[in-house]
MMTF fields as JSON, N, C-alpha, C and O atoms, coordinates in Angstrom:
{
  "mmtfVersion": "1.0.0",
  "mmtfProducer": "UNKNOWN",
  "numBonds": 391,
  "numAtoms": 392,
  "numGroups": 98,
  "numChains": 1,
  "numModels": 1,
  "chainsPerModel": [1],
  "groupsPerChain": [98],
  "chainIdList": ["A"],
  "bondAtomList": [4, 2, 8, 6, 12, 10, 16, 14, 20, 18, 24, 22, 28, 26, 32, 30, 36, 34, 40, 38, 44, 42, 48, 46, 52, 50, 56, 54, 60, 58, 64, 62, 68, 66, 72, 70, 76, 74, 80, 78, 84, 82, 88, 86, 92, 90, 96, 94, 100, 98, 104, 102, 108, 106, 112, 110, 116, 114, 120, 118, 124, 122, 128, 126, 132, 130, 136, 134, 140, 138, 144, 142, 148, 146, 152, 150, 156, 154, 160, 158, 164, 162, 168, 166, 172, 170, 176, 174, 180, 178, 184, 182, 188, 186, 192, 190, 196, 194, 200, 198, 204, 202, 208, 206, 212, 210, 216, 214, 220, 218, 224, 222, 228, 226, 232, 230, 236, 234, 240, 238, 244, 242, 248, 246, 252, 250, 256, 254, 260, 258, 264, 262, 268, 266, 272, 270, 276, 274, 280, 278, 284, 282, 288, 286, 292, 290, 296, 294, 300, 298, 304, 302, 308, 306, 312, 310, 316, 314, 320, 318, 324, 322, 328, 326, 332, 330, 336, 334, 340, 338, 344, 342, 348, 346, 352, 350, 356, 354, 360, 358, 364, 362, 368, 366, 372, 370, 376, 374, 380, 378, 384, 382, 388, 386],
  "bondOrderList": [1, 1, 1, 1, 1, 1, 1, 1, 1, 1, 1, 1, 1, 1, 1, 1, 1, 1, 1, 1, 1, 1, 1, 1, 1, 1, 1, 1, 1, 1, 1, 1, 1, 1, 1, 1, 1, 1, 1, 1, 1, 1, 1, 1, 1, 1, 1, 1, 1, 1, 1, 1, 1, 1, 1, 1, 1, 1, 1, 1, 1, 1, 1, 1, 1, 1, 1, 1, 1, 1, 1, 1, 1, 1, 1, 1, 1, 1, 1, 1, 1, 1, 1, 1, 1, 1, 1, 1, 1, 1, 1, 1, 1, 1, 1, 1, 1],
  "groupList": [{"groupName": "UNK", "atomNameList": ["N", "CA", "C", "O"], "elementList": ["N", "C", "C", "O"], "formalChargeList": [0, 0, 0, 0], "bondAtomList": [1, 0, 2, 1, 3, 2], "bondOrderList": [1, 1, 2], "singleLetterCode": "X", "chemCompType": "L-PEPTIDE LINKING"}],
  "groupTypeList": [0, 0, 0, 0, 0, 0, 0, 0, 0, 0, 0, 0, 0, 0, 0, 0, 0, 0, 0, 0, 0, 0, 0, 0, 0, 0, 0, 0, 0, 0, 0, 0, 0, 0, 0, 0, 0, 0, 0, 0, 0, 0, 0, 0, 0, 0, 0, 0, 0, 0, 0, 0, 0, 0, 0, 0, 0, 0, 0, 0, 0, 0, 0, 0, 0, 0, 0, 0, 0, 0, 0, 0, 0, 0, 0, 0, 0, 0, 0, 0, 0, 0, 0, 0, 0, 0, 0, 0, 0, 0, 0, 0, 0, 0, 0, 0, 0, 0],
  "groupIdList": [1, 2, 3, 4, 5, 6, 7, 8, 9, 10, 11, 12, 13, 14, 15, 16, 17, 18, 19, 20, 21, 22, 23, 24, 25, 26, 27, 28, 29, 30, 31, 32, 33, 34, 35, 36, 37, 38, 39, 40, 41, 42, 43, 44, 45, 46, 47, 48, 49, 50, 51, 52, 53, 54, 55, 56, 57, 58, 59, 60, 61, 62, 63, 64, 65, 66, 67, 68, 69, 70, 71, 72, 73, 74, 75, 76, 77, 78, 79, 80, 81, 82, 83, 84, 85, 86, 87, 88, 89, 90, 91, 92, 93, 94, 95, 96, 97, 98],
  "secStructList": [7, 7, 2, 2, 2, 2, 2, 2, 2, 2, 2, 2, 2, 2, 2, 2, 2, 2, 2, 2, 2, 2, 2, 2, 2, 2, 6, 6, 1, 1, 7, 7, 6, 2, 2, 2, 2, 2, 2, 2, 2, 2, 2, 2, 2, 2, 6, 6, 2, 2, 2, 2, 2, 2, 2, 2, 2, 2, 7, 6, 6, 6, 2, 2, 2, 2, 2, 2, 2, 2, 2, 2, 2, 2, 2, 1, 1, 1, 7, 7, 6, 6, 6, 6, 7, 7, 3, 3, 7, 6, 6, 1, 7, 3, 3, 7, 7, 7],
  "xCoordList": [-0.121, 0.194, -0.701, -1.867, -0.329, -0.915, -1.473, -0.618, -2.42, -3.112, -2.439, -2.551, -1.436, -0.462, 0.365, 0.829, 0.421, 0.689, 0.048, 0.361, -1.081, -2.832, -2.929, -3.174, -2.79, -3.074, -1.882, -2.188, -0.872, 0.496, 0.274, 0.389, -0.166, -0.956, -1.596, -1.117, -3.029, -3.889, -3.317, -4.036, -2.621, -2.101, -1.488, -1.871, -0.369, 0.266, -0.797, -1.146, -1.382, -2.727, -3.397, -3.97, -3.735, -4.311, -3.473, -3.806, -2.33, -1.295, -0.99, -0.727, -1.107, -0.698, -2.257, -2.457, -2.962, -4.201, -4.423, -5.602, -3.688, -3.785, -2.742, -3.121, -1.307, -0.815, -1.075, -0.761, -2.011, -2.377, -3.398, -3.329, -4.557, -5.218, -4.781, -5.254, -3.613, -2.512, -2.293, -2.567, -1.639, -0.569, -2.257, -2.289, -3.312, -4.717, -5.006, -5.242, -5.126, -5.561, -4.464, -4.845, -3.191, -2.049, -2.288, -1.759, -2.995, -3.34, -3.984, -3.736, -5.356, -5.982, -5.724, -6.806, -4.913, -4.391, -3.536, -2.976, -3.621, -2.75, -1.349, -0.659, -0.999, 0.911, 0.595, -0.181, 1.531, 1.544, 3.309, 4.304, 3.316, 4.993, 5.981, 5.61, 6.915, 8.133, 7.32, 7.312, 6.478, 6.129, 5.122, 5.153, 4.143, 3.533, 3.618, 2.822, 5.224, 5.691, 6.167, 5.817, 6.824, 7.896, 6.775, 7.213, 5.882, 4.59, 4.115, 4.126, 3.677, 3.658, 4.091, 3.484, 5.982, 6.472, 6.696, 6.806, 6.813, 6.925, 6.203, 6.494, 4.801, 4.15, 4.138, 3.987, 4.376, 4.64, 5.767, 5.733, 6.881, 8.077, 7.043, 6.924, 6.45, 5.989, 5.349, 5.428, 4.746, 4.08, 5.235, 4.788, 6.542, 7.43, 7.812, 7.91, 7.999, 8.738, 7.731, 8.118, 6.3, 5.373, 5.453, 5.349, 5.609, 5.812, 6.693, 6.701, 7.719, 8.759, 8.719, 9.122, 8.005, 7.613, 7.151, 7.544, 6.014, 4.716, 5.462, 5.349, 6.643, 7.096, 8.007, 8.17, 8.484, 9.235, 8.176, 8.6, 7.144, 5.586, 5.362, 5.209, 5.287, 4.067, 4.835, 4.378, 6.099, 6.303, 6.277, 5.191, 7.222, 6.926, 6.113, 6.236, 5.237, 4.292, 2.565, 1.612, 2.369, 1.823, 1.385, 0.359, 2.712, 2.891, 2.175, 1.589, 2.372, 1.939, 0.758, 0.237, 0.334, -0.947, -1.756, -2.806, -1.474, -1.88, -2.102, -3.212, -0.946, -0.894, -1.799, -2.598, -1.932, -2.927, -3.842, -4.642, -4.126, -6.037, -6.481, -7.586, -5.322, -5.82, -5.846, -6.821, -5.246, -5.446, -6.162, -6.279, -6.754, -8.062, -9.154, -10.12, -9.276, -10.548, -10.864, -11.948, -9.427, -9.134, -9.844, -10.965, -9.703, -10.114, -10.802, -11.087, -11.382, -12.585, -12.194, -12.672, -11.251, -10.733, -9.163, -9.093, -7.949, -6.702, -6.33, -5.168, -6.953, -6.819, -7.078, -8.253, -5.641, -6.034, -5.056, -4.129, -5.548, -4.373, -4.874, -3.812, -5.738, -6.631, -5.689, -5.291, -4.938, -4.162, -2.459, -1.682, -2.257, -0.875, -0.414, 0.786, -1.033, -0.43, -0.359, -1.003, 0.858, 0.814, -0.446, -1.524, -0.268, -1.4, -1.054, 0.058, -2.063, -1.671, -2.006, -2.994, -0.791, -1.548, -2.2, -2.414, -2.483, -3.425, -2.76, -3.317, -1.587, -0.5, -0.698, -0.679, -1.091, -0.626, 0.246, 0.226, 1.276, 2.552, 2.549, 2.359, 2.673, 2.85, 3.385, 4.395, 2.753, 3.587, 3.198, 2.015, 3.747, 3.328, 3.18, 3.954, 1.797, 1.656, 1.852, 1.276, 2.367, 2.519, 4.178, 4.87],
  "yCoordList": [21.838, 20.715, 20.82, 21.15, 20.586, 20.873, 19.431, 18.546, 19.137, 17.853, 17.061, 16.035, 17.306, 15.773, 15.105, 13.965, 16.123, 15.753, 14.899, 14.019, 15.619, 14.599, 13.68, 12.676, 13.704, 12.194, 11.306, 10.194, 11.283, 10.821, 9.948, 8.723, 10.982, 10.739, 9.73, 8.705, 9.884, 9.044, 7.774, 6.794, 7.822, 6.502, 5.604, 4.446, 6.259, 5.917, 5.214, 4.129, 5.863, 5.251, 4.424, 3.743, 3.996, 2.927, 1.576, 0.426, 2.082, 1.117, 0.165, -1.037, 1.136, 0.565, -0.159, -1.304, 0.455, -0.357, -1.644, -1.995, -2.387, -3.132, -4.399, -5.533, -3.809, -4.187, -4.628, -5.778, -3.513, -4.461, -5.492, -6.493, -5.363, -6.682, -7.99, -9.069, -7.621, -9.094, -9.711, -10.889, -8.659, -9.482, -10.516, -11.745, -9.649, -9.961, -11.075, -11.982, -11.538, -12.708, -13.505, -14.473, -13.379, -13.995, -14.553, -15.665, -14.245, -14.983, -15.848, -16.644, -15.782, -16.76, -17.935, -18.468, -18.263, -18.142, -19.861, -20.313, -20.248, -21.875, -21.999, -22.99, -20.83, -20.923, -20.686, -19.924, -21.682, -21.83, -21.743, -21.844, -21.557, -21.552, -20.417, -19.335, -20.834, -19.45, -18.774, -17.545, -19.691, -18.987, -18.164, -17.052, -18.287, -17.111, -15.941, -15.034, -15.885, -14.756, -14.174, -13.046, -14.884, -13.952, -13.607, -12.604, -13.818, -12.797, -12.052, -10.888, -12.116, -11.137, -9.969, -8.9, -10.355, -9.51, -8.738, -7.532, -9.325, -8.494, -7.447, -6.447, -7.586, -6.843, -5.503, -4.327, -6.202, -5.063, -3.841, -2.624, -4.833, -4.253, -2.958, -1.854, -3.261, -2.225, -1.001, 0.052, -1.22, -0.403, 0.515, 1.509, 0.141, 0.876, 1.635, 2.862, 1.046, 1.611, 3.32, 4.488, 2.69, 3.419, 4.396, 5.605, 3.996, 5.646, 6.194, 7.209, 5.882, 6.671, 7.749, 8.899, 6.755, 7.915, 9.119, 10.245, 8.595, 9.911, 10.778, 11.981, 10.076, 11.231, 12.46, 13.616, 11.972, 12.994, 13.473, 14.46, 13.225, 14.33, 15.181, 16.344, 14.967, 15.438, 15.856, 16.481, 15.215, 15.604, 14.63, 14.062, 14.252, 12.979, 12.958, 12.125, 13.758, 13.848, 14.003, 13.849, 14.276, 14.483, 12.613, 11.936, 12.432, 11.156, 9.839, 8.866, 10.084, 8.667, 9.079, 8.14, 10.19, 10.426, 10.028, 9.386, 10.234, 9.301, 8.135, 7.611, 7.51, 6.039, 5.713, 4.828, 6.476, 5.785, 5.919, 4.984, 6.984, 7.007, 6.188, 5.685, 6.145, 5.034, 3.623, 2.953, 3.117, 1.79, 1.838, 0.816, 2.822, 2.629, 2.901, 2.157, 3.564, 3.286, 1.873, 1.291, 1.351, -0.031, -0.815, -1.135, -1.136, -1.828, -1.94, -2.886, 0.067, 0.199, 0.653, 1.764, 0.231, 0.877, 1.807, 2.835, 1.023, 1.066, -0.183, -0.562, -0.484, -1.619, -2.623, -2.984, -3.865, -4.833, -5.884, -6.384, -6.216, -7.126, -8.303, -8.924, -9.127, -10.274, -10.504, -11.658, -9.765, -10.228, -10.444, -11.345, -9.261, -9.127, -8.303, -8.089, -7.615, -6.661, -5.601, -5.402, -4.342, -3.222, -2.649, -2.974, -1.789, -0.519, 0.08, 0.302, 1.117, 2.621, 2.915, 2.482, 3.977, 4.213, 5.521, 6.037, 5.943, 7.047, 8.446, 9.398, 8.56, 9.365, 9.635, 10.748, 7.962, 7.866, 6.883, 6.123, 6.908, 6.028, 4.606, 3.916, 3.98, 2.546, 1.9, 2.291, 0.615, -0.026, -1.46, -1.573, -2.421, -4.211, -4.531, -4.163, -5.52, -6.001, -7.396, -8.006, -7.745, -9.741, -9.608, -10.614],
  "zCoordList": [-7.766, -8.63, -9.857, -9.639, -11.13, -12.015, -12.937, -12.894, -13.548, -13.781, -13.842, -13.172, -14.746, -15.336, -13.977, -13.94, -12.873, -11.474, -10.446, -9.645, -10.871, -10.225, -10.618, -9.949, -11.667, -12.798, -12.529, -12.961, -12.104, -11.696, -10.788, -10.75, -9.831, -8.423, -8.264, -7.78, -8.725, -9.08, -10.001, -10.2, -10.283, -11.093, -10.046, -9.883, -9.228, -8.014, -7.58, -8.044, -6.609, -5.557, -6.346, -5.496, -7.389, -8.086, -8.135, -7.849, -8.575, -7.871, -7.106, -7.162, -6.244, -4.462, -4.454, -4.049, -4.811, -4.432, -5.217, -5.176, -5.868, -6.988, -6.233, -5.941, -6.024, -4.989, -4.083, -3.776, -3.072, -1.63, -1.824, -1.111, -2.894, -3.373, -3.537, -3.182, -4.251, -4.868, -3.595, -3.37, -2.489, -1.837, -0.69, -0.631, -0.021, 0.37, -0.64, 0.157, -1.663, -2.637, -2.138, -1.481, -2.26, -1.964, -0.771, -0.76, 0.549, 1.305, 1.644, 2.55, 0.618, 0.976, -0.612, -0.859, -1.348, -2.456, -2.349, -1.35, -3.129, -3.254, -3.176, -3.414, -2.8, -2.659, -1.348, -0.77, -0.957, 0.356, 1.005, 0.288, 2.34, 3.042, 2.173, 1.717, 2.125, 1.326, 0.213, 0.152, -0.872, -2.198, -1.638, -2.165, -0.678, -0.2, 0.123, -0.118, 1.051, 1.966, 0.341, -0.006, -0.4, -1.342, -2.352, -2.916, -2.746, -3.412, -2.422, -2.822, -1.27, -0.666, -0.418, -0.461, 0.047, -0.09, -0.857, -0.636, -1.975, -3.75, -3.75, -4.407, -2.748, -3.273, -2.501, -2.834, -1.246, -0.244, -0.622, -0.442, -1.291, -1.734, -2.53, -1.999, -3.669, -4.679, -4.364, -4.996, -3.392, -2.808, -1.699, -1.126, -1.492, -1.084, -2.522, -2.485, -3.6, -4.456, -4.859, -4.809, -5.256, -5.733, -4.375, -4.579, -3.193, -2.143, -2.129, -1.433, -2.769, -2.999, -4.168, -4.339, -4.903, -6.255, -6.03, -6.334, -5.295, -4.52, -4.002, -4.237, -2.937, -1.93, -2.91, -2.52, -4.104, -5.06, -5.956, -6.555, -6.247, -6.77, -5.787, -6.159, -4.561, -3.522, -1.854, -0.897, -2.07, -0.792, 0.172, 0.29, 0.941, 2.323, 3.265, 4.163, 3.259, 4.454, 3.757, 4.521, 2.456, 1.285, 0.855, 0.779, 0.686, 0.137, 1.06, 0.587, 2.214, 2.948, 3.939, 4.54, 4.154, 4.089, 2.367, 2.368, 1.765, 0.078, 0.319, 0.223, 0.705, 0.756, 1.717, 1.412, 3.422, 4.479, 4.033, 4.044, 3.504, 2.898, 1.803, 1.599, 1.076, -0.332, 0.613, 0.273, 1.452, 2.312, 3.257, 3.933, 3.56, 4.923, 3.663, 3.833, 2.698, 2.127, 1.716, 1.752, 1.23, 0.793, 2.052, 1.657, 3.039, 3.964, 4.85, 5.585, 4.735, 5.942, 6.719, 6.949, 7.519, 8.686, 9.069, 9.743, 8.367, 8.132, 9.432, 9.575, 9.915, 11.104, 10.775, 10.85, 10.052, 9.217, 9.719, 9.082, 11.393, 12.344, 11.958, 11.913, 11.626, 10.771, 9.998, 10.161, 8.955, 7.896, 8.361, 8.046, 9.21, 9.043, 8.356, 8.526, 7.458, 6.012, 6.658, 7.687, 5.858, 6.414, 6.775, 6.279, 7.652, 8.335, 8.346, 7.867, 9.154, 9.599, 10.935, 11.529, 11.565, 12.966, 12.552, 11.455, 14.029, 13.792, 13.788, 14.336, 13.179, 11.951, 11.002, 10.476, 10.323, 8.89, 8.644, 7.676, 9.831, 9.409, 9.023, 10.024, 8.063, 7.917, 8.718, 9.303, 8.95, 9.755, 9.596, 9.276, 9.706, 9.831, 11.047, 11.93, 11.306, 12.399, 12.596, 13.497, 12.07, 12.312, 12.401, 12.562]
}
């Protein structure tokens, strides 16, 4: 992959990480009942869109190994059952726990 690819990359994963903040603020956050879930979701949504991007830079298996590591650095662990927000198992694979 050649820089302007990396840099793509890296834009992606900044992203998603910007994303999973929003929707984490969004929780503890003054919208409460439906207006909560649907910023949430929005955001969750984006972070589908932005892995889709990745997976056509980098490849589908490339791609969400990207995404688990940019969200377990995000959180410490990738084990984030406290919130409910996507995770990761011990794959890679995304997944929601609530």
């Amino acid at each position: 992959m050649e820089n302007t690819g990396k840099s793509e990359v890296a834009w992606r994963l900044e992203l998603i990480k910007q994303q999973y903040e929003a929707a984490q603020m969004g929780l503890s956050g003054f919208a409460q009942g439906s207006a909560r879930h649907m910023f949430i979701s929005a955001r969750m949504q984006s972070i589908g869109r932005i892995h889709q991007e990745l997976q056509r830079l980098v490849g589908p298996e490339q791609a969400i190994r990207l995404v688990a590591e940019t969200l377990q650095e995000h959180t410490g662990s990738g084990n984030n059952q406290e919130t409910g927000l996507p995770t990761t198992d011990e794959k890679g694979h995304l997944f929601h726990t609530a």
